[in-house]
C-alpha positions in Angstrom: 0.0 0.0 0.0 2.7 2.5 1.1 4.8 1.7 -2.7 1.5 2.0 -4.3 0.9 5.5 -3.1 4.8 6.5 -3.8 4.2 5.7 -7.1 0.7 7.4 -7.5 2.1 10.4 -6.4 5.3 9.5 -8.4 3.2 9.4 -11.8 1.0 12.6 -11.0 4.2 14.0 -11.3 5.3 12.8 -14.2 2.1 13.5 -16.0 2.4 17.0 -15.2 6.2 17.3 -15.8 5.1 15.8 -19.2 2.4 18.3 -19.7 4.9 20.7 -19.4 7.4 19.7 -21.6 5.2 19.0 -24.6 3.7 22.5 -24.4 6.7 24.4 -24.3 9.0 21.9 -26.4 8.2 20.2 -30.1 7.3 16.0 -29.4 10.4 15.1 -31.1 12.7 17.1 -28.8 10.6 16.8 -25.4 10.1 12.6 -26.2 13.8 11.6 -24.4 13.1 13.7 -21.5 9.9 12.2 -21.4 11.5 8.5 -21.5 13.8 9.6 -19.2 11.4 10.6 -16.5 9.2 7.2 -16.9 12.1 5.0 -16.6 13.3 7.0 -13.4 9.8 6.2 -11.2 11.2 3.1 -10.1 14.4 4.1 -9.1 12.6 7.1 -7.2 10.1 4.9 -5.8 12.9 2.6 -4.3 14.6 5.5 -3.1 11.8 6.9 -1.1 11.2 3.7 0.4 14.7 3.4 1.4 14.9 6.5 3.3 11.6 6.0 4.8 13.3 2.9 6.1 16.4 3.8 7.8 14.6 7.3 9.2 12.1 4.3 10.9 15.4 2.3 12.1 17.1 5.2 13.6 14.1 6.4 15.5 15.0 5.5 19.1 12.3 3.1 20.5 10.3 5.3 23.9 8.1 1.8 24.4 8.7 1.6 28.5 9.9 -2.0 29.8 7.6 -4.0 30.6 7.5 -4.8 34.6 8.9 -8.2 35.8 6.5 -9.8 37.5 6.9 -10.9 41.0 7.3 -15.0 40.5 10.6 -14.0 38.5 12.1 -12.2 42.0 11.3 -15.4 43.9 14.6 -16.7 45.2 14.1 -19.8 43.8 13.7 -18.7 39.9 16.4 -15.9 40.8 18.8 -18.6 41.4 18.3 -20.5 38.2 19.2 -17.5 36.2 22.3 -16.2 38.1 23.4 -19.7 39.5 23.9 -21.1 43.6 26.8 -18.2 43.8 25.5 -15.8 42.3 21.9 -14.8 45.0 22.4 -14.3 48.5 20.0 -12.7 51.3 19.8 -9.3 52.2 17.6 -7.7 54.6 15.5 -4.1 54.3 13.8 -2.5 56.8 9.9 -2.0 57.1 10.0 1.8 58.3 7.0 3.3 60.1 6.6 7.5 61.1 9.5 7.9 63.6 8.1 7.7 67.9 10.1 9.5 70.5 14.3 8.5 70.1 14.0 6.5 73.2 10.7 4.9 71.9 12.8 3.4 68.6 16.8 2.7 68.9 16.7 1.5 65.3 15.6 4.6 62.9 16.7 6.7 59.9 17.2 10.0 60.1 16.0 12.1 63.1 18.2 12.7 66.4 20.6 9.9 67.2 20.2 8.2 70.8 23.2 7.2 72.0 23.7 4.4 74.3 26.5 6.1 76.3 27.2 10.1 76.1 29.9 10.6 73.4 30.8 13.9 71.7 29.5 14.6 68.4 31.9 13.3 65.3 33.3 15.8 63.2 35.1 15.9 60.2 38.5 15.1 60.1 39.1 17.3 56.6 36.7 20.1 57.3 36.6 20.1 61.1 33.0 20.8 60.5 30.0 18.4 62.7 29.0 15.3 60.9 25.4 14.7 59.6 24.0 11.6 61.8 22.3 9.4 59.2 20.9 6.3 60.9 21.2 3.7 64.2 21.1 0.4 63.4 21.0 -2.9 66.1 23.8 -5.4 66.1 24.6 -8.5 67.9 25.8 -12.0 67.7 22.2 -12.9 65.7 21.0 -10.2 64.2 21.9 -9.2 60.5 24.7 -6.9 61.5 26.3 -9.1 63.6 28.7 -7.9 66.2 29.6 -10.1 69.3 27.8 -7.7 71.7 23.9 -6.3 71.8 24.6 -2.4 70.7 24.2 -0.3 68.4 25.7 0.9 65.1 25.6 4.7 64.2 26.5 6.0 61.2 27.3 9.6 60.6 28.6 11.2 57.2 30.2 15.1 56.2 27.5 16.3 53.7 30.0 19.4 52.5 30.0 17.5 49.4 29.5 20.1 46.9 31.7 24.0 47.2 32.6 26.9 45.4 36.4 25.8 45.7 38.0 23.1 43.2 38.5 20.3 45.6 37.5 21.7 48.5 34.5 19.8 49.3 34.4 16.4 51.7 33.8 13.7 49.1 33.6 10.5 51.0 34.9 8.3 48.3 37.5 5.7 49.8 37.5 4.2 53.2 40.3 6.7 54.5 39.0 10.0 53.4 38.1 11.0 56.7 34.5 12.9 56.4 32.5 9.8 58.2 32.5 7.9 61.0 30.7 4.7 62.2 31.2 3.0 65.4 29.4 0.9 67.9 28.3 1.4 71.2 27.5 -1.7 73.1 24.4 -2.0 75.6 24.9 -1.7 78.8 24.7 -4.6 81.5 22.3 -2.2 84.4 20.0 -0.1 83.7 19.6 1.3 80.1 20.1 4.8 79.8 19.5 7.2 76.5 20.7 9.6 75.8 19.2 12.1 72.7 21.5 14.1 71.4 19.4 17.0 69.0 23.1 19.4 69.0 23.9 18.4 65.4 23.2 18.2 62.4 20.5 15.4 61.2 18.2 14.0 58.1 15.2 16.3 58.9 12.7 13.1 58.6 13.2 10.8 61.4 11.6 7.0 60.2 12.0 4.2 62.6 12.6 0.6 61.8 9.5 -2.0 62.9 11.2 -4.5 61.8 13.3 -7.1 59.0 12.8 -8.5 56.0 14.6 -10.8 54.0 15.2 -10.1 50.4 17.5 -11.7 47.8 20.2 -9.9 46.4 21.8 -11.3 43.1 25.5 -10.3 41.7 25.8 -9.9 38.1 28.1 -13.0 36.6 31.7 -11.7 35.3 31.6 -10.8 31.5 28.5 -9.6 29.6 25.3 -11.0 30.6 22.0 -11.9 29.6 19.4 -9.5 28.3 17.3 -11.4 31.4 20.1 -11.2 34.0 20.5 -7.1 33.3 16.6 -6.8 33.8 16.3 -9.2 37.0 19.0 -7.2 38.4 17.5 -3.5 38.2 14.3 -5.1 39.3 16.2 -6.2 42.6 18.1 -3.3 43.1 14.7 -1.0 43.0 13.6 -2.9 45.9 16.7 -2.3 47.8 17.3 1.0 48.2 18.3 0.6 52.0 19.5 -3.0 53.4 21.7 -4.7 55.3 24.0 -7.4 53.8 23.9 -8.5 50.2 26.2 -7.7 47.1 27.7 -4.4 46.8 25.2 -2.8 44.5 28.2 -0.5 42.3 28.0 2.8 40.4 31.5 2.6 38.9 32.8 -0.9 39.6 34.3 -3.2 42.4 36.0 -1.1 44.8 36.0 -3.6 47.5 38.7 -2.0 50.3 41.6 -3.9 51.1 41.8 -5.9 54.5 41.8 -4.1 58.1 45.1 -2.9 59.2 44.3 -6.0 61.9 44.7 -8.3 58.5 41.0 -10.0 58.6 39.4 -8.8 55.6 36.4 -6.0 55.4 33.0 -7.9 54.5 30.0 -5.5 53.3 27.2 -4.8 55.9 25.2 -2.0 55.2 24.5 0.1 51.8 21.9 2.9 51.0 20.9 5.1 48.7 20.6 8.9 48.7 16.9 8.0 50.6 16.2 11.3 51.6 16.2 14.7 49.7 18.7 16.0 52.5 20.9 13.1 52.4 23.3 14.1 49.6 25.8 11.3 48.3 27.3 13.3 45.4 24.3 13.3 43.3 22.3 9.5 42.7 24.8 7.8 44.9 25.1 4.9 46.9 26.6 4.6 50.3 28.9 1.9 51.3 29.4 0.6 55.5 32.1 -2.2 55.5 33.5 -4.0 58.6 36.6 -5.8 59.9 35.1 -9.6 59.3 36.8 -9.4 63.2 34.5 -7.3 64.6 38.1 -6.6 66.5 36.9 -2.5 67.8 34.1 -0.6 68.4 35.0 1.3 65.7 36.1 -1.2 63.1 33.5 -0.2 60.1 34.2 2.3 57.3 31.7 4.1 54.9 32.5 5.7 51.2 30.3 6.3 48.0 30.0 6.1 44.5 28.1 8.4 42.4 26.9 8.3 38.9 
C-alpha cells in the first residue's frame, strides 16, 4: 500500500512534468526527457522507500519496559538465572513514622540516641559536625552481627558540593576521613539514653519495625544476559536501604583492602541517597564495610559512589 501510493504520487508528477514539456517543447525534442522521466519512477520509488526505512530504524524506541513480574524475583527462579553463587540474602527494613528516640533505637534520620554520652563526630578534613544518618541494632544474631547487643551509628560530612575546586568532603574511599561509624554496646544495668538534638540530622526521622529478607543477586563476570541485566535492576529498586547483600556498584568493584588487623572487610550496610537531604554526590550509593573481626568498636568504614 505505502509503494503504491509513492508511485501514484510518483506518476501525477510525471504526467504534469510531461504536460509541461510538450507545451513548451516540439514531441520530437521533449520525447527523451519524457523517456527519461518514466524510466526514473522506479528508481525514485525505491529511493523513497529506502529512506523511509532507515529514518524508521534510527528512531529510538520510547516503548517503556515491561514490569517483571513478582514470581521472577522469587529466590528460587532468581537462582536459576544467576546460579547457587550468584543470590544471597539481604535484609530491608519495614519503616514506620518515627516515635520519641528512646521509643525506637533503630531509625533513619532524626536525632541519634546514644547508648552512652559521646561527643559529636566531626570531620577530620573540614573540622566541620558530621550529619548523623541512621542507628542500626547489632549482635551476635541479628543481620549486623557484632559479638555484643549495641548499636551501630553511622554519621557522614554532607560538604560534598563547594565553590572551591577540591574543597568539598567527598567521601569516596574508606580513609578520606568525612565519616564515621562506630558501635556502642548495651549496657549490662539499667539502660540509659541519651538524645543528642546538637547536630546536624536528616530532617525526617523513620523508625525501623522490623526485617525482611530479600534476595540480592550479583551480576556474573563478563556480559550478561538480556534477562540477568533486567532481574537485576528489578532487585536493586527494591533495595534502596539494606543490610548485607552484594555491593550494589555505580563505577565498579571497589572492595577496600583488609583491616590494618589483616582480617578482611566484609559488606554490611549500603543505602541510597533516601532522603532529599541526604546528599551522596548526586544519585549515589553509600557503602558501610567491617573488619570480618569485629576486632573494635569502631572497626567499620563508609564511602560512596556516584553516577
Amino acid at each position: 500500500m505505502k509503494n503504491f501510493r509513492v508511485t501514484l504520487i510518483a506518476l501525477i508528477v510525471w504526467t504534469a512534468a510531461s504536460g509541461a514539456l510538450v507545451v513548451l517543447l516540439p514531441l520530437e525534442r521533449a520525447m527523451p526527457f519524457l523517456l527519461l522521466g518514466l524510466c526514473l519512477i522506479p528508481v525514485a520509488v525505491f529511493a523513497i522507500e529506502r529512506l523511509r526505512d532507515m529514518t524508521l530504524t534510527a528512531r529510538p524506541d520510547t516503548t517503556p519496559a515491561p514490569p517483571v513480574p513478582p514470581e521472577a524475583l522469587t529466590e528460587e527462579h532468581l537462582r536459576r538465572v544467576f546460579g547457587e553463587g550468584g543470590v544471597t540474602p539481604a535484609w530491608v527494613p519495614r519503616l514506620g513514622p518515627a516515635p520519641a528516640p528512646v521509643d525506637a533505637l533503630e531509625r533513619l534520620g532524626g536525632p541519634p540516641a546514644f547508648l552512652a554520652p559521646v561527643e559529636w563526630p566531626r570531620c577530620q578534613r573540614c573540622g566541620t559536625q558530621l550529619t548523623f544518618v541512621t542507628q542500626l541494632a547489632v549482635g551476635p544474631v541479628r543481620p549486623l552481627r557484632y559479638r555484643e547487643e549495641g548499636l551501630l551509628y553511622v554519621f557522614l560530612c554532607q560538604r560534598v558540593e563547594s565553590e572551591k575546586e577540591d574543597s568539598g568532603c567527598l567521601c569516596q574511599d574508606v580513609d578520606s576521613g568525612a565519616e564515621r561509624c562506630f558501635v556502642q554496646t548495651r549496657p549490662s544495668g539499667p539502660l540509659a539514653i541519651t538524645v543528642d538534638s546538637s547536630g546536624p540530622r536528616l530532617a525526617r526521622g523513620r523508625a525501623v519495625e522490623s526485617w525482611e529478607t530479600a534476595p540480592s543477586v550479583r551480576m556474573p563476570s563478563g556480559v550478561g544476559t538480556p534477562e540477568q541485566y533486567s532481574l537485576s535492576a528489578a532487585v536493586s529498586d527494591r533495595l534502596e536501604f539494606q543490610v548485607g547483600g552484594f555491593a550494589e556498584w555505580i563505577q565498579g568493584d571497589e572492595t577496600p583492602g583488609p583491616c590494618a588487623c589483616g582480617a578482611p572487610r566484609e559488606l554490611v550496610l549500603q543505602f541510597d541517597e533516601f532522603e532529599e537531604d541526604l546528599n551522596l554526590g548526586g544519585a549515589g550509593r553509600a557503602y558501610v564495610y567491617a573488619c570480618s573481626a569485629r576486632h573494635a568498636p569502631d572497626a567499620f568504614w563508609l564511602f560512596w559512589q556516584t553516577a
